[in-house]
N, C-alpha and C positions, 0 to 999 in steps of 0.2 A: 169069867164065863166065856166058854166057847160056843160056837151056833154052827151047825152044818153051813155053808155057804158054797155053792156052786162056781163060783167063780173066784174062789180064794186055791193055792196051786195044790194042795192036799184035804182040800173040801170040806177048810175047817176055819173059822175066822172068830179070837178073840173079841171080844167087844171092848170098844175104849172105854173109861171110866163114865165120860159123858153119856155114848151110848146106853150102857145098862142102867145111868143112872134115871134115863129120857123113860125107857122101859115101866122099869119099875114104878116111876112115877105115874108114869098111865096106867099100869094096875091096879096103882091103890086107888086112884080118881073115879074109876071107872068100875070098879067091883062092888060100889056103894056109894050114896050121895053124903059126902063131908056136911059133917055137920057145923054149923057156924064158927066163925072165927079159926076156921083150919086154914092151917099158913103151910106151903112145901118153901123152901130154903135149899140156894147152894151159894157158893164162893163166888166174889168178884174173878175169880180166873178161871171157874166153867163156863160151860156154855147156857146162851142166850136160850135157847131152846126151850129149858124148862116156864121159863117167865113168858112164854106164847104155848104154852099147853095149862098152864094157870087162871091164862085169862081167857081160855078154852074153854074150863070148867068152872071157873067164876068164884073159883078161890085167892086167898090172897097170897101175895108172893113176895119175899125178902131175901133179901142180897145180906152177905156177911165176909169178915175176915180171913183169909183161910186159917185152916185148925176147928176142931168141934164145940172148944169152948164158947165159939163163935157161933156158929152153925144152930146150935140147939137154943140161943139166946135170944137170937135173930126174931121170932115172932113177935116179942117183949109180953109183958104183963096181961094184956087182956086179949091175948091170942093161943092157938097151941100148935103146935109144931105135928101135921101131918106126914109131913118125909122132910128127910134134908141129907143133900150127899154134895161133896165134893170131889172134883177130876180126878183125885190120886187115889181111887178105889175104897172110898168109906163111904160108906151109908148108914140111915139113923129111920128107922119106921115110927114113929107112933113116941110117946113120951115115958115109957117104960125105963129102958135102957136111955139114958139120955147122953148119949155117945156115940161113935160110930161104932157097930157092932155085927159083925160078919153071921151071926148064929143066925139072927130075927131076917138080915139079908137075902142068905143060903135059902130059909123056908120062903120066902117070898118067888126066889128065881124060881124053884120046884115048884110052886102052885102058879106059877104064870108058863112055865114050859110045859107043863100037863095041860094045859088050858090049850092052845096055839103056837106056832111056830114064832116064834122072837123075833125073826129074821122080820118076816111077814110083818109083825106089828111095830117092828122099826119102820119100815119102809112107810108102814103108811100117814107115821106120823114126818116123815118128810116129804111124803105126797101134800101133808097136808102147812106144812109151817117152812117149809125147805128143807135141802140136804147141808144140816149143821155137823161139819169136820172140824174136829179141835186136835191140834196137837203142843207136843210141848217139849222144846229144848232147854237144856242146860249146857251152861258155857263155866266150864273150870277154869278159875283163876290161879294157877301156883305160886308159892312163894309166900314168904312169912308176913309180905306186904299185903297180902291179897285182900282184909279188909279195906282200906283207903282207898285201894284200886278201884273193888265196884263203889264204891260208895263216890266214889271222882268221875268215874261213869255213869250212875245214877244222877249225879248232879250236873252236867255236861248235858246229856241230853233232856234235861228235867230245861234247864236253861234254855240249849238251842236244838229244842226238836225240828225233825227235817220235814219239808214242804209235801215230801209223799213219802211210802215206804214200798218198795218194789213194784210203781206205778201205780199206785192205788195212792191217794190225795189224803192226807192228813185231816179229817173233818174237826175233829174236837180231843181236847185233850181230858181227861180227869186225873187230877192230881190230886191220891190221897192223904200224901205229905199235909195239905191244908187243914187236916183236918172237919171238913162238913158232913159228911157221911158215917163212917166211922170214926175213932180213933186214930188221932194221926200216924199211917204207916207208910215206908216208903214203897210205893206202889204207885206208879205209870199205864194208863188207860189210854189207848190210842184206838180213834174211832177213825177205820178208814172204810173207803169204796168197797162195799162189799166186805170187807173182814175187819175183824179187833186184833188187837194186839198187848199184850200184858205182860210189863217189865217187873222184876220188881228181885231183890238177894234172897239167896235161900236164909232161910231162920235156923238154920243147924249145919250148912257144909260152904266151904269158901267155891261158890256158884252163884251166877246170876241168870235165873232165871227169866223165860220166856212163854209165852202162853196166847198161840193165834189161835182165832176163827175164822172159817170162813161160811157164809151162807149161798146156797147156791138154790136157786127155784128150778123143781121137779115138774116140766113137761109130760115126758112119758118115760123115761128110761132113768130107773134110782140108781143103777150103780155109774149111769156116765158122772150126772150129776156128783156123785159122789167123787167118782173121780177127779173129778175139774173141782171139786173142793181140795180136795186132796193136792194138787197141781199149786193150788193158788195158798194153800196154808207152810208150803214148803217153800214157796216163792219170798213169802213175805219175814219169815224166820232166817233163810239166808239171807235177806237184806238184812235184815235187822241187825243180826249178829257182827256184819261188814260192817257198821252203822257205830257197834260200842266204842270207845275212845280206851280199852285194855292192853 
């Protein structure tokens, strides 16, 4: 999805996965009162954002694996699944299609862009929660070896992670290797100053994936904020990468 934007250089600005996914979730919140036991869901490697517009609306909120299988499970048994999307462009409305499904999607963007500008109702959900910037690198490993590789990298810094990550101080680590949360996967959660960080191999191409945040508090001006999220999530993804033992 594209949004007119004023200050993007052909006055036109994709919206990252996180972004539309912020959107959308505010539309279905907010176009009717959820009725009980309505749970919205994204991936341990989206953004924060949606779990502070849940408890906005006083719905419940669950975290999952990445993939849908994940995603639409996540409520469990005596819950139901009102949205659920993760950062690489899938979204899931309602329990119909229990999938990610671009159709039910598409009609959602169209009766929320007939409604108000996008832009507009982005902003104000980081007027109101911060301006949350996610982005996300992938680091290609070549060579026949390239399993052991990340996987010797995963385990290296699983071991000896570093004291900060591009100035910003190391608070807590989650390791889903352990298994508490989910299913034990290899998956790396690093809580720092102001941003997250998320390590973790891709499940289908020889890469190792990365996935920052950063949150930044809206004064007056969204797109500086924005900026300086922007600054600071590219900050922390070059360290990172300088960081892997490949």
């Amino acid at each position: 999805m594209a949004v007119p934007d004023p200050a993007a250089p052909d006055g036109w600005r994709a919206l990252s996965g996180d972004e539309l996914g912020a959107v959308l979730a505010d539309h279905l919140l907010t176009r009717a009162p959820a009725r009980a036991g309505a749970t919205v869901v994204t991936t341990v490697v989206s953004s924060r954002l949606l779990s502070k517009q849940a408890a906005a609306a006083g719905v419940d909120y669950a975290e999952s694996l990445t993939g849908f299988k994940w995603v639409v499970r996540a409520p469990g048994p005596e819950r139901h699944l009102l949205f659920g999307y993760e950062e690489a462009l899938g979204y899931c409305a309602g329990e119909l299609v229990r999938d990610k499904d671009g159709i039910s999607a598409a009609l959602l963007v169209a009766e929320l862009a007939a409604q108000r500008p996008v832009l507009e109702r982005l902003h104000e959900l980081f007027r109101t929660h911060g301006a949350h910037v996610t982005r996300q690198r992938s680091v290609r490993v070549d060579g026949a070896d390239w399993l052991p590789r990340v996987t010797a990298a995963m385990r290296a810094v699983r071991e000896h992670p570093p004291p900060s990550v591009a100035g910003r101080s190391l608070r807590e680590v989650d390791d889903l290797a352990l298994g508490r949360r989910f299913p034990a996967s290899d998956v790396l959660i690093w809580a720092l100053d102001g941003a997250r960080l998320v390590l973790r191999p891709s499940g289908t191409e020889p890469k190792l994936k990365l996935y920052a945040e950063a949150v930044v508090p809206v004064t007056d001006d969204v797109e500086a904020a924005r900026t300086a999220g922007s600054r600071a999530v590219d900050e922390v993804l070059d360290a990172a990468v300088d960081l892997l033992p490949l």
